[in-house]
TORDRENVO-106228 format. One record per residue (C-alpha): residue in three letters; x, y, z. Coordinates in steps of 0.1 Angstrom, whole numbers, plus 2048, in hexadecimal, padded with zeros to 3 digits. Layout:
N
ALAXYZ/...
// end
This chain:
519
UNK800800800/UNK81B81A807/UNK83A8117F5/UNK84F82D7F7/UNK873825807/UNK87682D82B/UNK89084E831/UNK8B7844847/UNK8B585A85B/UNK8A787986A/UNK8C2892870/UNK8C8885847/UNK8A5894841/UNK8B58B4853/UNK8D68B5847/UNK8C78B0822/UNK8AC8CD821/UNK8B48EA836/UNK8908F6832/UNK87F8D783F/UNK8748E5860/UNK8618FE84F/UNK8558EA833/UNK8478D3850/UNK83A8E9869/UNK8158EA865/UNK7FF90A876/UNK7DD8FE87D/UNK7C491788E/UNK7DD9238AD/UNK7F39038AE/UNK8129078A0/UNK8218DD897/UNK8408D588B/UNK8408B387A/UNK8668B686B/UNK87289C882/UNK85F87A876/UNK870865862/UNK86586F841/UNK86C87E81C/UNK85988A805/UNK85A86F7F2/UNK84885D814/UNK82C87D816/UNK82687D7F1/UNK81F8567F8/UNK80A85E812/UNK7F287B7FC/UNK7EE8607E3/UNK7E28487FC/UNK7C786480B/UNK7BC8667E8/UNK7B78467DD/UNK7A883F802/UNK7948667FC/UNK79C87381C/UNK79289480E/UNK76C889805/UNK76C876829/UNK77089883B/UNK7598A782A/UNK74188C82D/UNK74788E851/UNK7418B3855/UNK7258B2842/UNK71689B857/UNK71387E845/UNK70C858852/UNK72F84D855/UNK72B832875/UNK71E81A857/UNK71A7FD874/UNK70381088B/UNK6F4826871/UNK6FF84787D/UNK70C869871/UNK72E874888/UNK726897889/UNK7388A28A9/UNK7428C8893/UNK71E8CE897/UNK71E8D08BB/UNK7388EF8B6/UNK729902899/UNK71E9258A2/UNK6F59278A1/UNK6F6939881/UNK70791D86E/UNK6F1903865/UNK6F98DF86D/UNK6EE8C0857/UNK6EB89C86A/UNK6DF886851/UNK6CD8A2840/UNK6BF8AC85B/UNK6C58D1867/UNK6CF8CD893/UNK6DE8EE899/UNK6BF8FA8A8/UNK6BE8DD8C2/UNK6E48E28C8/UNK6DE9038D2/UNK6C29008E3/UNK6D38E58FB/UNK6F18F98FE/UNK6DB919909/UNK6CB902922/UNK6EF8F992F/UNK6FC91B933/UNK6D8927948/UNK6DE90695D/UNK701911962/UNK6F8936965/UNK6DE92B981/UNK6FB915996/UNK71392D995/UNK6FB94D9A2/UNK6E89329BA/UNK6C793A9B1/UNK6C990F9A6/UNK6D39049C7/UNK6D28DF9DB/UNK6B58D29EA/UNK6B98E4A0B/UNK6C19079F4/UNK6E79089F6/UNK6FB9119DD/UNK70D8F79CC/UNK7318F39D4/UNK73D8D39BF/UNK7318C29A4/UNK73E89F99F/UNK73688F978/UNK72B86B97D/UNK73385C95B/UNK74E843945/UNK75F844927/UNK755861914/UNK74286E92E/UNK75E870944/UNK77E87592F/UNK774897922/UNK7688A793D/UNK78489A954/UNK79E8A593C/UNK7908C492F/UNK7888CF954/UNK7AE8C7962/UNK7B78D793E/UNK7AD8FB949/UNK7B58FD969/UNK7B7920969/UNK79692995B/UNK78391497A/UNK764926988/UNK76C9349A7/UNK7559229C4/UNK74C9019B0/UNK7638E29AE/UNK75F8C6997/UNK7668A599D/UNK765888983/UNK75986398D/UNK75B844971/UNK76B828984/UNK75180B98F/UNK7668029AC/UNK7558179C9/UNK77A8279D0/UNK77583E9B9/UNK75284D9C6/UNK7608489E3/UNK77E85E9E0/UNK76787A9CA/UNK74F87B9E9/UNK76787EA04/UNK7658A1A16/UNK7478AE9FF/UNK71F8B7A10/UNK7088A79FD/UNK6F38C6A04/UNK7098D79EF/UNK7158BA9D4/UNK7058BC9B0/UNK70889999F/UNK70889C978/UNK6FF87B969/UNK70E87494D/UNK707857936/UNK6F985490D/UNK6E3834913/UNK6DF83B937/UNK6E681793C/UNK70881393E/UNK7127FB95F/UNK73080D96D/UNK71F83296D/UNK6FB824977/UNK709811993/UNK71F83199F/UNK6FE84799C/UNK6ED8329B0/UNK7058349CB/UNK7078589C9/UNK6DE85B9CE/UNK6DF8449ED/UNK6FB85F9FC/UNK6E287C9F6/UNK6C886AA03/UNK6D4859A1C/UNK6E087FA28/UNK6C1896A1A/UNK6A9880A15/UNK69686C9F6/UNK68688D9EB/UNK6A689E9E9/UNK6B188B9D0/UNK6A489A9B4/UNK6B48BC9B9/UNK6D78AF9BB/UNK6D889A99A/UNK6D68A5974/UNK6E088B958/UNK6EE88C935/UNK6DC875920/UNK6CA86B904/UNK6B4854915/UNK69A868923/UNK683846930/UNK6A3839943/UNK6AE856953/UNK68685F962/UNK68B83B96F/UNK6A7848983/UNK699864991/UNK6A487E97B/UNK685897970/UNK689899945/UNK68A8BF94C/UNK6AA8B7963/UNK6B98A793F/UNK6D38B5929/UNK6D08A1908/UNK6E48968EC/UNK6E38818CD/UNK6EE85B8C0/UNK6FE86B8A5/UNK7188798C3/UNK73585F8CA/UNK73F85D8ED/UNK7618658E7/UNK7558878D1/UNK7428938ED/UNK7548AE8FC/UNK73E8C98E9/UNK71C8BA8F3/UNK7058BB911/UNK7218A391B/UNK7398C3922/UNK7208CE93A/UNK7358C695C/UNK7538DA947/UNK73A8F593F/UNK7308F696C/UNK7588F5972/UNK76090F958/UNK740926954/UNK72C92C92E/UNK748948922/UNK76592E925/UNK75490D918/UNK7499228F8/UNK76B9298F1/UNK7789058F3/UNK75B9028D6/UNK76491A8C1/UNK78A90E8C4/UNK77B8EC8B7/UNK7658FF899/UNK78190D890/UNK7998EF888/UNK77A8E3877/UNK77A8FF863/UNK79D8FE85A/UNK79C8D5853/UNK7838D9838/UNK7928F4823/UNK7B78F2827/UNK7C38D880B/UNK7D58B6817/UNK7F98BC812/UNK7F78DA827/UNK7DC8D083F/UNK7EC8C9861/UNK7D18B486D/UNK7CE89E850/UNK7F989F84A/UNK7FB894872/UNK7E187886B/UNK7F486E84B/UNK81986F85A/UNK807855875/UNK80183E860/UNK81E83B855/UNK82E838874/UNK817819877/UNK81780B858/UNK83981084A/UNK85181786A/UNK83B7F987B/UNK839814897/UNK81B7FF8B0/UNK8198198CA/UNK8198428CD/UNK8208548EC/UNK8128768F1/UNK82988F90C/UNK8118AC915/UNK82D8C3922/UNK8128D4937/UNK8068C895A/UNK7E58D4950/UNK7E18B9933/UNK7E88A194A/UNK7C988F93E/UNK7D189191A/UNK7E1874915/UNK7C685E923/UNK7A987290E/UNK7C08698F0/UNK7C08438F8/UNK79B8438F6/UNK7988578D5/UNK7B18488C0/UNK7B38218CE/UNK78881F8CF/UNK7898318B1/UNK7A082089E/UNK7A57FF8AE/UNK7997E5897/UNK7A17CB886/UNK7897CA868/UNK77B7E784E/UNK75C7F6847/UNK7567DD833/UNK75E7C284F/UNK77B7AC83A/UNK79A7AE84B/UNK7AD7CD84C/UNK7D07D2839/UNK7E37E384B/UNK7EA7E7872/UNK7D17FF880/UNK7CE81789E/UNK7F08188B2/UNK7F08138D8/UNK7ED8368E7/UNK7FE841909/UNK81285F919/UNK818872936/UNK81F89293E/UNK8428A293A/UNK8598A794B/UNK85088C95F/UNK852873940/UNK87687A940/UNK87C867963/UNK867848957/UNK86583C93A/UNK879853923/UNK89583C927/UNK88382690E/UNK87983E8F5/UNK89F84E8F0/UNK8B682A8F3/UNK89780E8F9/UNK8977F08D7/UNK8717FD8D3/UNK86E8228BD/UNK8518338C6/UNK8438518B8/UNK83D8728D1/UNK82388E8CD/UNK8318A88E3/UNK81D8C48F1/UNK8268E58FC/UNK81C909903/UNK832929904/UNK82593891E/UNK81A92E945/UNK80092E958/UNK80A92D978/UNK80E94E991/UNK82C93999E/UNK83D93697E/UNK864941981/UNK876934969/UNK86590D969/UNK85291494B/UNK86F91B932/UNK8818FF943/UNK8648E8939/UNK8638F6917/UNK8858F190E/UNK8858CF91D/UNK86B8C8904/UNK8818D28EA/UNK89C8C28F5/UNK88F89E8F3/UNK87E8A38D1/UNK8A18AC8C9/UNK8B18918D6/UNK89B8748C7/UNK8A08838AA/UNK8C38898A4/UNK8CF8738BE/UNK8F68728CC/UNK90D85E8B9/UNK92A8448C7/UNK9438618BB/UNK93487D8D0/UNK93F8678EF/UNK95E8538E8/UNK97685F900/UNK95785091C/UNK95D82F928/UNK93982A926/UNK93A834905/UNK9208178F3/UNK90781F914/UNK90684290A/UNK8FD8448E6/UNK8DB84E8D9/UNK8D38418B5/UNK8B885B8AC/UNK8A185B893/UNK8858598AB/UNK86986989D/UNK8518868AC/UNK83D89C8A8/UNK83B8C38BA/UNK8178D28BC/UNK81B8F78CF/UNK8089178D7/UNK80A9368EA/UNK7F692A906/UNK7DE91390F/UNK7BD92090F/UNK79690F90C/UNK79891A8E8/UNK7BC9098E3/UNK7AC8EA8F9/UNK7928E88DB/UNK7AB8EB8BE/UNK7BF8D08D1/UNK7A48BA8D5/UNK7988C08B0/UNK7BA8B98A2/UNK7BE8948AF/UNK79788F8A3/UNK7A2894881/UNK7C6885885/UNK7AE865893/UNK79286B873/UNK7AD86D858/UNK7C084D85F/UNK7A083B865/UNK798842845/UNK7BA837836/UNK7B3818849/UNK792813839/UNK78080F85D/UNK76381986E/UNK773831887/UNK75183889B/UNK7468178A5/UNK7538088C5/UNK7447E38C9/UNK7667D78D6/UNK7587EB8F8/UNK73D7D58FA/UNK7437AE8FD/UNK7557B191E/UNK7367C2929/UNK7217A791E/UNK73479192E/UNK7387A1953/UNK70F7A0953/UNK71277B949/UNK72F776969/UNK715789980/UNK6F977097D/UNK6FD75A99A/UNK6F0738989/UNK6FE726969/UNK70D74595B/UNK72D74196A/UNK73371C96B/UNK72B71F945/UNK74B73193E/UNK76B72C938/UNK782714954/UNK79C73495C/UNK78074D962/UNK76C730979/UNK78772B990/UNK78C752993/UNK76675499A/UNK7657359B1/UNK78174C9BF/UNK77076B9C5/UNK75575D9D4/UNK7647479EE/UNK77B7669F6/UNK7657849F4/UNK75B792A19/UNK73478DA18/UNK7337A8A2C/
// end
């Protein structure tokens, strides 16, 4: 599929065109990224534009931002840019026109926000809400979580949020600890509103408010995010107490919905709508900037061939920002249930090696763990680094340009390395050299704002969309979530269902049960 031959080395690339970091350094909305040091010509990228046309990456983002069905399996458009269009530009979902109803569910978020942070919508016993913890998994957790831990400094004075998705009661646990349920607001958060792990933490959370307030508190001190209306009235939730979305709204694209609206309660109306605009805006720029200079779609492209013809199985991404702490781990969920399959649209077998395995920490932590591996270790793994120019800490001495340059400094040294000359006279010598030629790739802006948040979180959509497309997947279907599911319900029936399965997972049951307290 992509024959072209694979480049020496990179300080060859360098040494060969003196322009190349310009001629590779892409502007998108207010990122500045600088892709000169992958391991590519432009033999490799003209290989790669042939490949997006014969696979008509082009027509797919158009398709997608016109709101076409492109979740063939499930029957569903993916139109997650409609959720950040302004009102006066219309939106098509399958032909139909939705920007009215996004509107008017983002109105209803900013008066429900409005109304928690003046307290006239107060608790059951008419306090002021002081914390709002979002009860949700997956989708419904990553986004919020990261966005909220993202911008830090844009918090709401008065209100903090706290973010639940584990099943094991730790994790409510831990969220509760310290808070008044007098003055706790739980946001529900859940598409079917019948997922196990967020169900069986709500539940918990409504015996805590009742077992302090009382059963008819309940009702003031819980809102949901859902598109099962039936499910959530079962709960306990009044419809009018509902912030809606639509199935044509993937989990992991939810940031922009009714799903941002613990975000929206931890950052206020003003901020959130600029984290939507940063998002319109890369959508924007996506659909009218041509391939070869599109950074998004060049990102996506150089990707893939880091999987396909460098063999490269994994990516790590190195936020160089404390604040995007969570970044990495919203990343896993995009690309890896995006793009983690194993058979096409068409569901034959795939080609080629799909998603790569996803993972990162922040720097410069990662330097005193596992950096080791990525400059000397017999695995080459490609590096998104991340950083800002400017700080946002009161504290900030001269921390922040030490982080920045340390940034710099080990994209520089995986890709030109330190050669067995540069430390001869060392009688460690061999221990010492780096080979280089480790690819990365530098994404940068002035500062990290809701709107730069967006474009972020915009970019890797469309890195995600474009190689999905190479790959000739479905990138919005997720059915590899489901069968352990399925099967936990099948563990939890107390008859046959267990002894039916498999002798490894009977003993570990039989095990379980003979060990658990029953207490």
């Amino acid at each position: 599929m992509l024959s072209a031959p694979r480049p020496t080395s990179i300080p060859e690339l360098f040494a060969s065109d003196p322009d190349r970091a310009t001629a590779m350094t892409f502007r998108l909305a207010d990122l500045v990224i600088d892709m000169s040091k992958n391991l590519i010509d432009a033999r490799g990228i003209d290989a790669l534009l042939d490949i997006a046309d014969l696979a008509d990456v082009r027509g797919g983002i158009e398709s997608l931002l016109d709101g076409a069905v492109m979740n063939a399996t499930e029957g569903r458009a993916a139109a997650h840019a409609a959720l950040r269009r302004p009102a006066n530009v219309p939106s098509l979902v399958d032909g139909v026109e939705v920007s009215s109803a996004v509107h008017d569910v983002l109105k209803r978020m900013r008066s429900f926000t409005t109304a928690v942070h003046s307290g006239t919508r107060t608790g059951s016993s008419g306090r002021r809400f002081e914390t709002v913890v979002n009860i949700g998994i997956g989708g419904s957790d990553l986004g919020p979580a990261m966005a909220h831990a993202a911008l830090r400094p844009y918090h709401t004075p008065g209100i903090e949020c706290r973010f639940v998705s584990n099943v094991d009661p730790a994790d409510l646990e831990s969220a509760l600890r310290g808070l008044d349920p007098a003055t706790t607001l739980f946001v529900v958060s859940s598409k079917t509103f019948t997922t196990i792990e967020t169900l069986a933490n709500a539940h918990a959370a409504r015996r805590w408010v009742a077992d302090a307030l009382g059963d008819a508190a309940v009702g003031a001190h819980f809102v949901a995010v859902s598109t099962n209306s039936a499910e959530v009235h079962r709960f306990g939730i009044e419809e009018s107490e509902m912030f809606p979305f639509w199935d044509w709204v993937g989990g992991r694209y939810s940031l922009a919905s009714a799903i941002g609206l613990s975000l929206m309660l931890g950052i206020g109306p003003a901020h959130f709508d600029e984290l939507l605009s940063g998002m319109h805006r890369v959508d924007e720029e996506v659909r009218s900037c041509p391939l070869r200079t599109n950074a998004a779609a060049m990102m996506g492209l150089i990707g893939v061939w880091n999987r396909n013809v460098l063999g490269m199985s994994s990516k790590a991404v190195l936020p160089y920002s404390h604040d995007l702490r969570r970044f990495p781990a919203y990343l896993q969920q995009l690309e890896m249930e995006s793009n983690g399959k194993s058979v096409n649209s068409n569901g034959s077998t795939v080609e080629l090696d799909t998603s790569p395995i996803v993972w990162g920490e922040p720097g410069t932590n990662a330097q005193h763990a596992f950096m080791q591996l990525l400059h000397q270790g017999t695995t080459v793994v490609p590096v998104d680094f991340i950083g800002f120019a400017n700080p946002r800490s009161s504290f900030d001495d001269r921390r922040h340009a030490t982080l920045f340059l340390n940034m710099l400094a080990q994209s520089r040294a995986l890709a030109f390395g330190r050669s067995i000359h540069d430390v001869a006279a060392d009688p460690n010598a061999s221990h010492r050299v780096f080979s280089g030629s480790r690819p990365s790739t530098t994404i940068v802006a002035a500062r990290l704002t809701p709107s730069v948040l967006g474009q972020l979180v915009a970019l890797y959509e469309y890195v995600v969309f474009v190689q999905g497309v190479v790959w000739g997947i479905n990138s919005f279907d997720q059915f590899g979530v489901e069968l352990g599911k399925e099967m936990a319900l099948g563990l939890a029936d107390s008859g046959a269902g267990h002894r039916d399965t498999d002798p490894s997972t009977h003993s570990l049951m039989s095990w379980f049960r003979s060990t658990v307290d029953p207490t």
